[in-house]
VODREN-136311 format. One record per residue (C-alpha): residue in one letter; z, y, x. Coordinates in pm, 1 decimal, decimal comma. Each point is the difference from the previous one (the first is absolute). Example, Ala and Ser with C-alpha at 12.3 -4.5 7.8 and 13.67 -1.06 7.14 Angstrom:
residues 2
["A" [780,0 -450,0 1230,0]]
["S" [-66,0 344,0 137,0]]
This chain:
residues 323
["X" [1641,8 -6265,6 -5048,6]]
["X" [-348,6 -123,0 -60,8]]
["X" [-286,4 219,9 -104,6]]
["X" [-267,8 -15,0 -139,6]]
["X" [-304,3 280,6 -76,7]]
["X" [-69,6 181,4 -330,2]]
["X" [-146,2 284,1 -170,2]]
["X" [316,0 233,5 -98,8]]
["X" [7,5 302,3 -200,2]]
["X" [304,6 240,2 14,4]]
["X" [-168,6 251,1 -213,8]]
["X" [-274,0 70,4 -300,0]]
["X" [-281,8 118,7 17,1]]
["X" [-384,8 -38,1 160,3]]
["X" [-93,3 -357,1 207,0]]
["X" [143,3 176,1 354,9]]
["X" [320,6 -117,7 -142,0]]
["X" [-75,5 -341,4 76,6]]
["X" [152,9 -45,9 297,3]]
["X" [-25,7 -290,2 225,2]]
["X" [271,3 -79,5 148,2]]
["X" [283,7 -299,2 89,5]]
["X" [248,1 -112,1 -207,0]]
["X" [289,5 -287,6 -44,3]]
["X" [-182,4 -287,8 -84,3]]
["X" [196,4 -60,2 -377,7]]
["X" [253,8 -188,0 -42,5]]
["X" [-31,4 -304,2 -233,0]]
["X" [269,2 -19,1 -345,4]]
["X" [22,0 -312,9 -179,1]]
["X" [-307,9 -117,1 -198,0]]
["X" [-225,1 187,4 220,2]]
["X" [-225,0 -77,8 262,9]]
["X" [-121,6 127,0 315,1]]
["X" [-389,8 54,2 53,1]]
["X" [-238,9 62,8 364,9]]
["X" [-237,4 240,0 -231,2]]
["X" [-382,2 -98,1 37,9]]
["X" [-150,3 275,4 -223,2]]
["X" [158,3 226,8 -215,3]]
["X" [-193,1 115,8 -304,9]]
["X" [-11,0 415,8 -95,7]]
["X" [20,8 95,7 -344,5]]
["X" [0,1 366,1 -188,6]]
["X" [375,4 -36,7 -88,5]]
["X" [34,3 -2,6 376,0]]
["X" [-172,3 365,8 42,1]]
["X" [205,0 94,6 -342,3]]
["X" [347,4 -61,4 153,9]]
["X" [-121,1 155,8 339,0]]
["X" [-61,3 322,2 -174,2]]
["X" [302,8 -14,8 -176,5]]
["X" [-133,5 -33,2 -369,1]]
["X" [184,0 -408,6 -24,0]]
["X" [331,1 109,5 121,5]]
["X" [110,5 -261,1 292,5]]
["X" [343,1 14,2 231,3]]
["X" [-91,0 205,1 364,3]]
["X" [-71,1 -52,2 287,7]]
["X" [-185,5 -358,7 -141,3]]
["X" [-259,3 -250,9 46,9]]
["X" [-282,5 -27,9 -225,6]]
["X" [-171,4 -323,0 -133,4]]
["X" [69,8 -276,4 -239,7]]
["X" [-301,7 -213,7 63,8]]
["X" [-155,6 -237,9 269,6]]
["X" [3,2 -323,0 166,3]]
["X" [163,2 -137,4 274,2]]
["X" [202,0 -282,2 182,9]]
["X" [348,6 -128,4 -77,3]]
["X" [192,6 64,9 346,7]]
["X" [377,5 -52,1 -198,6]]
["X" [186,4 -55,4 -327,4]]
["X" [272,7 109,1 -140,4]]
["X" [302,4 -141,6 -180,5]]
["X" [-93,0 -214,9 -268,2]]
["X" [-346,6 -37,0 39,3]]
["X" [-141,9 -378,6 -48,6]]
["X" [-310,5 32,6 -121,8]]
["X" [-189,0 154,2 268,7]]
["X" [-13,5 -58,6 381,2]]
["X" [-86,5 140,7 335,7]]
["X" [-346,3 -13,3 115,2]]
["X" [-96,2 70,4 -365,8]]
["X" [-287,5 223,4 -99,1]]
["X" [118,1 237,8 -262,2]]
["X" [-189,2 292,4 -215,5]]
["X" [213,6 238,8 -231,2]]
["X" [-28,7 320,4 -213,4]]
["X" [344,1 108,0 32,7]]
["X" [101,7 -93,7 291,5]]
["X" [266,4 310,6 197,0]]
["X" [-135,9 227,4 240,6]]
["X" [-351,9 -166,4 124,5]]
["X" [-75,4 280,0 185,2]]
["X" [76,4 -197,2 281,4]]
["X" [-6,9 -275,9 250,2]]
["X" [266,3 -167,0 -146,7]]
["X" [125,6 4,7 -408,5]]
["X" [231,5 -156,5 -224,6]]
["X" [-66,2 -200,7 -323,3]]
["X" [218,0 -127,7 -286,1]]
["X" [-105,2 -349,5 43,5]]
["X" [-56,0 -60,4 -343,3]]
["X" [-320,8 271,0 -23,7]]
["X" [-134,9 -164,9 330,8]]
["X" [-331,3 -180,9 -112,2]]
["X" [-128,7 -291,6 224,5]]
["X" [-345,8 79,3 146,8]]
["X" [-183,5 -347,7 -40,7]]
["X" [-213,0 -159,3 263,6]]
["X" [-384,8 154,5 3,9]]
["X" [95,2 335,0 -57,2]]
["X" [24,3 254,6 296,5]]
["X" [218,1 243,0 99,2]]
["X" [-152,5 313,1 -147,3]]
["X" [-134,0 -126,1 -292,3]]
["X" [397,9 -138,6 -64,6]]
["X" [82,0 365,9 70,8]]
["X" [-239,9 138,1 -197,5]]
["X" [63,0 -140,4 -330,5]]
["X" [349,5 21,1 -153,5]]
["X" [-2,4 320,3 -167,7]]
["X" [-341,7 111,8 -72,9]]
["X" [-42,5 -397,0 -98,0]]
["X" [306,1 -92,4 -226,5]]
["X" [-80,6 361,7 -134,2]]
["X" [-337,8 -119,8 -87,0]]
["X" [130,9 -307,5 -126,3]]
["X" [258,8 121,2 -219,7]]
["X" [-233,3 278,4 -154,0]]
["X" [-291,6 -261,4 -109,1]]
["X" [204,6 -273,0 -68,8]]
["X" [329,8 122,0 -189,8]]
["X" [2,5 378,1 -99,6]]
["X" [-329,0 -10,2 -155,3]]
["X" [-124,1 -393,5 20,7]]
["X" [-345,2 28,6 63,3]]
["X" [-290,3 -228,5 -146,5]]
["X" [-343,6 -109,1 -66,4]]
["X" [-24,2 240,3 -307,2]]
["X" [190,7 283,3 154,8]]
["X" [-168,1 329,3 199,0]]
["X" [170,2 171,4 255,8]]
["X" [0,3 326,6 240,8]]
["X" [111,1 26,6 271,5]]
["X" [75,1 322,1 225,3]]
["X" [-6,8 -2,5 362,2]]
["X" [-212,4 -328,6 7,3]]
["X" [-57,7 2,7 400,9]]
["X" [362,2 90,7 75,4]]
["X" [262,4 -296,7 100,3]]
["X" [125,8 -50,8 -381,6]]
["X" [-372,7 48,0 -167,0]]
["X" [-183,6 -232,5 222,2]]
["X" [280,8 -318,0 -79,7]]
["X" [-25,1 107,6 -362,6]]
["X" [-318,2 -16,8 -72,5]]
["X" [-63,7 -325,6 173,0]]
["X" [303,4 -153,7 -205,9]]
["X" [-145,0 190,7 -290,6]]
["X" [-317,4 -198,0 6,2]]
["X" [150,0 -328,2 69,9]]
["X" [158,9 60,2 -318,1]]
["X" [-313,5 33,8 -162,1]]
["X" [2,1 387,2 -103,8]]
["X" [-257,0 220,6 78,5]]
["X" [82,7 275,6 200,5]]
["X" [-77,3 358,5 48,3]]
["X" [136,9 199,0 287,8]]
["X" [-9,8 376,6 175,7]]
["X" [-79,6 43,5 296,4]]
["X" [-40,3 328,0 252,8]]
["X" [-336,8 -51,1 225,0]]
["X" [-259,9 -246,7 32,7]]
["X" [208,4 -219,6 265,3]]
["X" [256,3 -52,8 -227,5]]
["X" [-219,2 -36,4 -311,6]]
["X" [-126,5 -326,9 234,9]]
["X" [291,4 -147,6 112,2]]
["X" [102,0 14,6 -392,1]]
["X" [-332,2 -178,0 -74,9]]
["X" [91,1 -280,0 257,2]]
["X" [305,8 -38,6 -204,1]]
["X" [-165,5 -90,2 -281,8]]
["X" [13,9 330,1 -210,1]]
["X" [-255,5 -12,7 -296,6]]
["X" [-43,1 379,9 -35,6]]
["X" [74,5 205,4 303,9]]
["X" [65,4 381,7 -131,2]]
["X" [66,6 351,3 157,7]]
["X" [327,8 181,0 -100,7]]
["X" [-234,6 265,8 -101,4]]
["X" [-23,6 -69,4 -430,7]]
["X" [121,7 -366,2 27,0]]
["X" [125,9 64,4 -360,0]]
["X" [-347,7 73,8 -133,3]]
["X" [-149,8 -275,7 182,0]]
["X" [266,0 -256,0 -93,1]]
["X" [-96,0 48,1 -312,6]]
["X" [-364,3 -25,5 33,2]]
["X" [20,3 -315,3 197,2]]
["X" [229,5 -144,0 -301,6]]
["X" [-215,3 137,3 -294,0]]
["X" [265,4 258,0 -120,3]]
["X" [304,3 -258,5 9,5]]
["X" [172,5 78,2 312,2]]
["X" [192,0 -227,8 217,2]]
["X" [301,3 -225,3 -73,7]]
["X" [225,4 118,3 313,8]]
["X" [-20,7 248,0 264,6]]
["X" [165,2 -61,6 279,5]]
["X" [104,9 342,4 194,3]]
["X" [141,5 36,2 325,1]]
["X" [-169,8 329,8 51,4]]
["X" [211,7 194,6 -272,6]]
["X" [-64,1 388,7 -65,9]]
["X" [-327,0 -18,1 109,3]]
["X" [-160,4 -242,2 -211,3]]
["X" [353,8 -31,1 -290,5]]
["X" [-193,2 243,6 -266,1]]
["X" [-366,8 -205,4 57,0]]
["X" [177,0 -356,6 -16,8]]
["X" [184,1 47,3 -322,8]]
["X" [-357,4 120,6 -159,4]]
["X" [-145,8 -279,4 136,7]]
["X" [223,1 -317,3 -177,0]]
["X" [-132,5 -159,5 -293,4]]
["X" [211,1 -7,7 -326,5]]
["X" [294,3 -145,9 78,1]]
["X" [-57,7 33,7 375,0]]
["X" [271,9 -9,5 251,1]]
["X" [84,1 247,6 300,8]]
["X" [137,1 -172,2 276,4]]
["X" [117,4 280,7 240,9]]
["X" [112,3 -177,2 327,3]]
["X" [-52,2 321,2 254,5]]
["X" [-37,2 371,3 55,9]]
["X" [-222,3 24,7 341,5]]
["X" [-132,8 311,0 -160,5]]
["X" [350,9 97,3 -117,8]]
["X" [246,5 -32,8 -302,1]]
["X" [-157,3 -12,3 -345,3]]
["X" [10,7 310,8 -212,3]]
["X" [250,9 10,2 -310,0]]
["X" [-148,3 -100,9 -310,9]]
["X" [7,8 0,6 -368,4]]
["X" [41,8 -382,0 -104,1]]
["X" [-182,6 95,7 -307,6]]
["X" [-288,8 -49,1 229,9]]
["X" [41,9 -355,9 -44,9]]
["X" [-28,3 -3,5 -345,5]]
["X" [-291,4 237,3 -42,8]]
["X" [-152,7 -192,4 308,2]]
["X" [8,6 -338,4 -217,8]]
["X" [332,3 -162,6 -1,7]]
["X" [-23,0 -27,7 415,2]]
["X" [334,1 -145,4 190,5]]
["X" [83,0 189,0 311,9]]
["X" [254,0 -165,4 292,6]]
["X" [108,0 52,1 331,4]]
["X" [58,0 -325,9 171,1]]
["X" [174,7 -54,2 359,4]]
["X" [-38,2 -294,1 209,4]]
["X" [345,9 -87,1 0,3]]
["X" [49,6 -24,3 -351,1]]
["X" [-241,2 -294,1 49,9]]
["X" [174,3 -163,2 286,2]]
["X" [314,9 -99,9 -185,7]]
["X" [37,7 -341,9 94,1]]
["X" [-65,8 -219,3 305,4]]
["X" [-199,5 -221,0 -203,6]]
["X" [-171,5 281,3 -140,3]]
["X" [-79,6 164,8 394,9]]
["X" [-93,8 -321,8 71,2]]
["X" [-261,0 -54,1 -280,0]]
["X" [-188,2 317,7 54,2]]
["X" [-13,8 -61,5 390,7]]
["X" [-110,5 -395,9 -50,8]]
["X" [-301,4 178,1 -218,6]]
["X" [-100,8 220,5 234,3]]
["X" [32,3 -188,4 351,5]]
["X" [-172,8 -297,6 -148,4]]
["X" [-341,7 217,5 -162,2]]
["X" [49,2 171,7 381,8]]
["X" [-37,4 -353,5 190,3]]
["X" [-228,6 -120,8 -221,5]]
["X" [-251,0 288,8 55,5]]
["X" [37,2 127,2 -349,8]]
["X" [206,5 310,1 65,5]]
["X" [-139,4 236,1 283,9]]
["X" [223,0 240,5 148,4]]
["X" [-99,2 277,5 216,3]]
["X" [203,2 173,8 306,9]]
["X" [-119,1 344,0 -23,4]]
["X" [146,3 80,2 294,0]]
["X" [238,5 -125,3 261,6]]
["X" [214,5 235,4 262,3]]
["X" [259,3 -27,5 270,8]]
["X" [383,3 67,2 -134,6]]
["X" [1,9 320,7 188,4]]
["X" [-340,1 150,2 -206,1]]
["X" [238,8 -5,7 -330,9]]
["X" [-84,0 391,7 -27,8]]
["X" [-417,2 -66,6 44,7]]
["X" [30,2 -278,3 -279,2]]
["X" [209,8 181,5 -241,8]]
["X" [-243,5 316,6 37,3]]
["X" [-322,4 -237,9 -63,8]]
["X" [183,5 -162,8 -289,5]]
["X" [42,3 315,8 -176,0]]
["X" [-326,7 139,7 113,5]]
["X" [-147,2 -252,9 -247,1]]
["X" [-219,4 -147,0 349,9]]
["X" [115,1 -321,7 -39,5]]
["X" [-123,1 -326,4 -174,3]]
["X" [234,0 -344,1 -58,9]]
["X" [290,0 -26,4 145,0]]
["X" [166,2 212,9 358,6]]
["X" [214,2 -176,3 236,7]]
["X" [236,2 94,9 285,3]]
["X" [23,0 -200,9 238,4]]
["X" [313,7 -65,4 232,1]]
């Protein structure tokens, strides 16, 4: 039997449960196909379903992001080959030197783009891209904030933000991060520290047009004060943790505001729409439009030490594991 290595978890809990270990390389079904990982991205849903909180089948293999090589393909599959460079957000088990992929969520990496930066990209970016271009479209008369703006979502949104034309407020933690948001092309650059009070100053009393949260209890009760009338809360995260319950009324004593909870995959529901959003976003990356930073890269077998400085808040951009 041929095997391959991985990161396994047999129970919840802490990152020592990451276990490096071997494994049967897996075993292709029809439609799917078989990918030599490259990099594999990390994510916070990754370090939810380790601790148990996302419930997930054990013993398992984490990770549904990365990039890698096409060494097989199953039955049925025509449109791809071997040989091919592939990046995916939900791709099975990319813990791991080797991972399977339906082949129709396999997106081609095109020539001029590296490795990493392929790797790096599919869900912070089509997150990035689906937030400022479809659940609240941004545009030249629009104002935005936007938490977290040096993380691996914030840094691709504000960028795509201001190629829209908005202007752009954002939150940061420290001075390093307050830069790199700067670099990104943030207009106002604000500690989490009474960002209500001075979204409002910066916008003469009106408030902003949408928030855009990935932060959640920590910054929920601040971002619904700061909308304008008729303001929309785009809640796309909980780093900080859930959201509290609240009284919708809120909303209507807060000035007509929308509220909505978005998922990537509700925004992936087509090939031609997967397609669209990754043509957007590879082309402003090769043509030097869209910058995306690795904020840290590690061997396969460090899972544990990138999962701890991932929720440690330590990290910039993107982290990467590399096989």
């Amino acid at each position: 039997m041929a095997m391959t290595n991985a990161i396994v978890i047999s129970e919840f809990g802490d990152s020592s449960v990451l276990n490096f270990t071997e494994v049967p390389t897996p075993t292709l079904a029809p439609g799917q196909v078989l990918v030599k990982m490259r990099a594999t991205g990390v994510n916070f849903i990754e370090i939810y379903q380790r601790k148990g909180l996302y419930s997930v089948p054990l013993p398992t293999v984490l990770g549904a992001e990365g990039m890698g090589v096409i060494e097989a393909l199953g039955e049925g599959v025509t449109t791809l080959e071997v040989g091919q460079r592939v990046a995916f957000t939900d791709g099975i088990s990319t813990y791991a030197e080797h991972a399977l992929v339906d082949a129709q969520k396999a997106l081609l990496i095109p020539e001029g783009m590296d490795d990493l930066t392929a790797a790096a990209l599919p869900l912070q970016g089509l997150t990035a891209h689906y937030l400022s271009s479809s659940t609240f479209a941004l545009g030249p008369e629009h104002t935005a904030l936007i938490h977290a703006g040096a993380g691996g979502v914030g840094l691709l949104l504000i960028q795509l933000a201001k190629m829209r034309g908005a202007r752009v407020f954002t939150t940061v933690s420290d001075e390093f991060k307050a830069e790199l948001a700067r670099e990104a092309g943030a207009d106002e650059v604000l500690s989490y520290d009474g960002f209500d009070i001075r979204v409002r100053e910066l916008t003469s009393g009106r408030g902003v047009d949408v928030v855009y949260d990935g932060v959640g209890q920590a910054t929920f009760d601040r971002s619904l004060m700061s909308l304008a009338i008729r303001g929309m809360m785009v809640l796309f995260g909980a780093a900080s943790g859930p959201v509290p319950e609240f009284d919708l009324q809120r909303l209507n004593s807060g000035g007509s505001l929308f509220i909505t909870r978005p998922t990537l995959w509700n925004y992936l529901l087509t090939a031609e729409e997967r397609n669209w959003r990754w043509s957007e976003l590879t082309e402003a990356v090769i043509s030097g439009k869209l910058n995306v930073r690795i904020g840290g890269t590690y061997p396969l077998a460090q899972a544990a030490q990138a999962h701890d400085d991932l929720a440690g808040r330590k990290t910039t951009g993107k982290l990467l594991l590399l096989p």
